[in-house]
Steps between C-alpha positions, in 0.01 A plus 500: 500500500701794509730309821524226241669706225725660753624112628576405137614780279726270273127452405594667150813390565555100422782258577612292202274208442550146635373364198819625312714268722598170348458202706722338701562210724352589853251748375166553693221403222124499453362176275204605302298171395163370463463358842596804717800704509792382729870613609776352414888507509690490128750201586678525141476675169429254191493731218097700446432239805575519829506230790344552821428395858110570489349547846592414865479162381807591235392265241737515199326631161614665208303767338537767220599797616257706308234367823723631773493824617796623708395613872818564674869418361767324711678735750855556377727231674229318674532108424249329278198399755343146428155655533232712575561496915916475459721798527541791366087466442341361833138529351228329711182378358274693773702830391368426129101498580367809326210533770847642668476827279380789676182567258516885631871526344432295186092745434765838608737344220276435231307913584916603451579308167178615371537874561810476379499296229819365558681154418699334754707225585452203756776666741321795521156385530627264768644807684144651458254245586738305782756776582784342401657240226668239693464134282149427694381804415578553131381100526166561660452828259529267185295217614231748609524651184482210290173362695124607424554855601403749261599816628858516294643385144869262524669419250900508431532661847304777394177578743225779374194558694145408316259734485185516650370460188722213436366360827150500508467167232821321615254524848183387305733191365676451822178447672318278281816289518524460869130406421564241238763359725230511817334286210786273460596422849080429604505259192801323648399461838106420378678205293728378748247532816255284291238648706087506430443805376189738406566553062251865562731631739800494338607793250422462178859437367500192723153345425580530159838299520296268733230482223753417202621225773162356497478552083828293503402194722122497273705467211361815355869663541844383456742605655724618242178778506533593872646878563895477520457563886272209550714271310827616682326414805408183462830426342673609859183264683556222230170479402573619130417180332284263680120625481443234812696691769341818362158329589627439842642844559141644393350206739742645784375860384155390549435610132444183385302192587665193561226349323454722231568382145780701292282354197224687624624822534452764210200244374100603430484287839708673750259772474140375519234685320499848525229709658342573177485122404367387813216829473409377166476108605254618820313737191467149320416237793193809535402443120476148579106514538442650268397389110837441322443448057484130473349444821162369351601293274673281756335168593345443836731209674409586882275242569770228424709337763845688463775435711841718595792262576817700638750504758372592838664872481385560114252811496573599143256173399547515039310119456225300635374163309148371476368158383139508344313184416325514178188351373629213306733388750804677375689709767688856369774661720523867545763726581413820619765791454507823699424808241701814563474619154165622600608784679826491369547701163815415278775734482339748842755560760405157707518252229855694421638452817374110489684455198797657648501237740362241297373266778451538880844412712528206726713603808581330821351816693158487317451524132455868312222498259437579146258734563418718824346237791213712544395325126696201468341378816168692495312503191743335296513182688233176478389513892274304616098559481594828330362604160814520270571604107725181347586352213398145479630221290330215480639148359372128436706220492506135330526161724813505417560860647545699155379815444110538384269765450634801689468869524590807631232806600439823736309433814370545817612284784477456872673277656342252759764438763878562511742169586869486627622217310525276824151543519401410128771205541286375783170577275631259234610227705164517726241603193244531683132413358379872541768646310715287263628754257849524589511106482346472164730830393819323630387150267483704222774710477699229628366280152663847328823432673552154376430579164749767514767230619406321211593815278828535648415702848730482778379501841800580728272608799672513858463663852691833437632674787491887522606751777330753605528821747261472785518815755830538346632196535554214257264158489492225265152432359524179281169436241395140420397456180179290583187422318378885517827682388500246193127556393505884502860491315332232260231766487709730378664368240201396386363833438876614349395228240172629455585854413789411275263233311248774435749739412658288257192406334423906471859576412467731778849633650580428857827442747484072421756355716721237381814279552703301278520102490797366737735210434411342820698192638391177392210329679763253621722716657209707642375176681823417653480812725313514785146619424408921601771766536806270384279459170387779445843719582611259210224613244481848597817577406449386140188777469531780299421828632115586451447751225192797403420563185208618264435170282363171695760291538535123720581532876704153566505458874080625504465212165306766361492596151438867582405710799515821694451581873168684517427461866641772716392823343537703858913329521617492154456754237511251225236367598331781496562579121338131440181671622505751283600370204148275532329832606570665199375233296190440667465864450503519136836731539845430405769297686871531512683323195773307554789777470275723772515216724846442477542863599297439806660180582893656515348757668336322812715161471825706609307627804407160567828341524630803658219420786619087507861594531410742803263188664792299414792736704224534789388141560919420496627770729173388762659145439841620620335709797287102600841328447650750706232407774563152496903484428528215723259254350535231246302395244451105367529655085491250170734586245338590174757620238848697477489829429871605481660142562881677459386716823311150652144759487245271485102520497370317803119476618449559893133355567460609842543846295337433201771694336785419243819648581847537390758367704849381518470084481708251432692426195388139470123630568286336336081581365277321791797522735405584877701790653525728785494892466674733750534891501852567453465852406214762487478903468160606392668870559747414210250260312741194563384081569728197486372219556671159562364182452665151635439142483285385792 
């Protein structure tokens, strides 16, 4: 240190500043801006600004001169250079690397200023640190000293050494920016590589910013709301406004599905049921053998021969029907109606989270229940030659298929045998001797469908055409509406008239369903078009929208002067609250009123929608992965209606399907018309389907 003092005593001695010097063409300069600092030549004075050759590059800016700070001033009589690497300067940009400092020199410095507590100028401390103060020098002292170092304060020429003191949280900062910018430059390259990666591995400042990603393609974020980082980089990626790329960039991540619905995400059923749920629903399928209140008052229906109609894959079974002969001749149908209310108490953390869903989902993967599987396909569910708590409802009807006597009661069932409806189909058309039920079932509620027709009913009953994910990959599964499908549906609605007779009559409050009268087409112009989907795309687009409410009201398309669905207590909550609405009477104890049940209703019918828009979005993007399958087949298609005839989007019907489509047809197109449907464009990634349809 002591050698040091003796090399420089001008130490306490300074040279006039720089800084004092005005400007003038030629001069050596350092540029401080935002981007970085840079050299530069002054070219000419204009006034407070100065132009200048910035760079080896010499571009031509002009900048005030307030920003510049003079480095080293013309040499007298030397000619004006036209940039950084001309005469008198000769700078290179390898001499101008501050690794080039000897870090010995500049720490020996920074010890010297500090003991001595001295201010100096950029001459000297270029003499000190590089041992001398040619223009490469005095230029590599300021650009070192206007970089991240900490060690010494510049400003106006004037350099002061920072005590240790000083030091120790300009470190702190220093290091948790070059960490923030280790940040930054992984979350570029993770972006740009678009490689799978492992979200519980990263550090926690990136999950989270991949986690607001995934908040912003559910829908659950916006991305005005993203952190000012996240935005910015998506800006420089372009994917700051369409949620669809976003979804693919997750995709590429391996952070999202492909197949996973943005609907979904943030709802009651991303999640399943919690542990505690699922606890309490194996604590109830336990308490199933045991006495539950009510349980003997219920009448004894197990010796009667029930039967379960469903789809082959059904195992949460909600209605079986029965046919009993009766002494004078007459024959009464039942309905028998799975009864979770019995282990089910209103308002306990189960029957909550069924309401929150408000009926059980319908997916292409599988369906997700109402309640936990364990009970709605255990004790919940009618199975066969099992003893099982329902409630029954019971009905009688005229020759001319009117409604009778009926009824509705708690009871004990037990199904005799369980049928896919191909094999009840083949029971009706064969009725055997030994066991002519279904036969005698189908007559009847087949004389309750006609009368309905009379009263307005529309039957609009075709093969409908659904896809479905086998093994992960899509299938079409198309269900005929034959003789089986049309007596349990006629079932049902019977018993939907039942209930909301009864109720009516006992002014008792209940979810009716309802829809208003249509202005349908004249019969004429009905009969010119060809019979079956060309029809009926014609009358179904003069419906009104099917409406829930607390009073009984008409249901047009059902030609029903009231009803309400009663029959799927383990899918829909609704119909749950039917059930108890009659259990509370029976009880002697106190129904909703009206305005209760029109709390319930608001309360369960958003969840319900909620669940058919998310079917909706998942039976259309497993659509576009089938049509993305089978992109180089045509379809034979009818046209059925214009949807958006200034766009030529029509509504065409493709049998082989069983599915009507929008498509591009043409303009002339007319209802009945035959056409042929071709792929032009599909992107289930980006939820995107055109198709075109042409004259054959």
């Amino acid at each position: 240190m002591h050698a040091l003092w003796r090399c420089f005593p001008s130490l306490t001695q300074k040279a006039d500043p720089l800084a004092s010097s005005a400007l003038q063409p030629g001069d050596l300069v350092g540029v401080q801006e935002s981007k970085g600092n840079q050299l530069a030549v002054v070219e000419s004075l204009q006034g407070s600004k100065a132009r200048l050759k910035l760079g080896f590059d010499r571009k031509s800016v002009v900048l005030p001169q307030r920003q510049l700070d003079l480095i080293c001033p013309l040499p007298s009589g030397a000619e004006l250079p036209d940039g950084l690497g001309a005469s008198p300067w000769h700078l290179k940009a390898e001499q101008l690397d501050p690794s080039c400092l000897d870090r010995r020199s500049w720490g020996a410095a920074w010890l010297l200023l500090l003991e001595s507590d001295e201010t100096v100028e950029i001459d000297f401390f270029s003499d000190l640190v590089c041992g001398g103060t040619n223009p490469s020098q005095l230029a590599l002292c300021w650009l070192a000293l206007m970089g991240p170092q900490l060690w010494f304060r510049y400003k106006q020429d004037q350099i002061k050494a920072r005590s240790a003191v000083e030091l120790k949280p300009l470190r702190r900062q220093q290091r948790l920016k070059a960490l923030e910018q280790q940040v930054e430059q992984r979350w570029k390259k993770l972006l740009s590589a678009r490689q799978q990666l492992d979200l519980q591995s990263l550090p926690p400042a990136l999950s989270n910013r991949l986690e607001q990603l995934m908040d912003v393609v559910s829908g659950s974020l916006e991305f005005a709301q993203l952190d000012r980082v996240v935005q910015q980089s998506l800006v420089g990626l372009r994917l700051d406004q369409d949620r669809a790329d976003l979804r693919l960039l997750l995709v590429d991540l391996g952070l999202w599905d492909p197949h996973q619905l943005a609907s979904m995400a943030g709802t009651t059923w991303s999640s399943g049921f919690s542990p505690a749920l699922l606890e309490e629903a194996e604590r109830l399928v336990e308490l199933n053998t045991s006495e539950r209140p009510g349980d003997s008052k219920r009448i004894d229906l197990c010796d009667q021969r029930c039967v379960t109609i469903d789809d082959q894959d059904t195992r949460d079974i909600d209605d079986g029907i029965a046919l009993e002969r009766r002494e004078d001749g007459t024959q009464r149908l039942w309905i028998h109606i799975a009864d979770p209310g019995r282990l089910i108490d209103q308002d306990s953390a189960l029957d909550l989270e069924a309401r929150r869903r408000g009926s059980s989902l319908y997916l292409a993967k599988g369906n997700l229940p109402m309640f936990p599987d364990c009970l709605s396909t255990g004790p919940f569910s009618l199975r066969a030659r099992t003893r099982t708590a329902a409630w029954s409802i019971w009905a009688e009807l005229t020759s001319d298929g009117e409604l009778g006597d009926h009824g509705i009661q708690r009871s004990w069932v037990q199904p005799t045998y369980r049928l896919s409806y191909e094999d009840a189909d083949e029971l009706i058309d064969l009725a055997p001797p030994e066991d002519t039920d279904l036969a005698e079932l189908d007559a009847l509620l087949s004389r309750r469908r006609d009368c309905r027709v009379r009263n307005g009913a529309l039957l609009m009953d075709l093969p409908e055409g659904r896809i479905r994910c086998r093994d992960g990959q899509p299938s079409l599964e198309v269900s005929e509406p034959g003789r089986s499908r049309q007596m349990v549906a006629e079932a049902m609605i019977l018993a939907g008239a039942v209930v909301a007779r009864i109720a009516e009559v006992q002014d008792l409050a209940l979810p009716f369903r309802s829809q208003l009268p249509a202005d349908l087409p004249p019969s004429s112009e009905l009969e010119a078009l060809p019979d079956g989907a060309v029809r009926f795309a014609a009358i179904k687009r003069c419906l009104s929208r099917g409406l829930m409410g607390t009073q009984p009201a008409a249901h047009f398309s059902l030609g029903l002067a009231s009803y309400a669905q009663a029959t799927s207590p383990i899918r829909r909550y609704g119909d749950l609250v039917v059930q108890r609405q009659f259990q509370a009477q029976l009880n002697g104890e106190e129904a909703l009123d009206r305005d209760a049940m029109q709390l319930l209703i608001s309360d369960f019918d958003a969840a319900v929608r909620e669940g058919i828009g998310i079917s909706r979005e998942d039976q259309r993007h497993w659509q576009q992965v089938w049509f993305e399958l089978h992109h180089k087949e045509q379809w034979a298609a009818q046209f059925l209606r214009w949807l958006r005839p200034q766009d030529q989007l029509g509504l065409v019907r493709i049998d082989d399907l069983a599915m009507d489509v929008a498509a591009e047809c043409p303009r002339d197109s007319e209802p009945g018309e035959g056409l042929l449907v071709n792929v032009q464009h599909v992107d289930s990634a980006r939820d995107q389907l055109r198709l075109v349809a042409s004259a054959h």
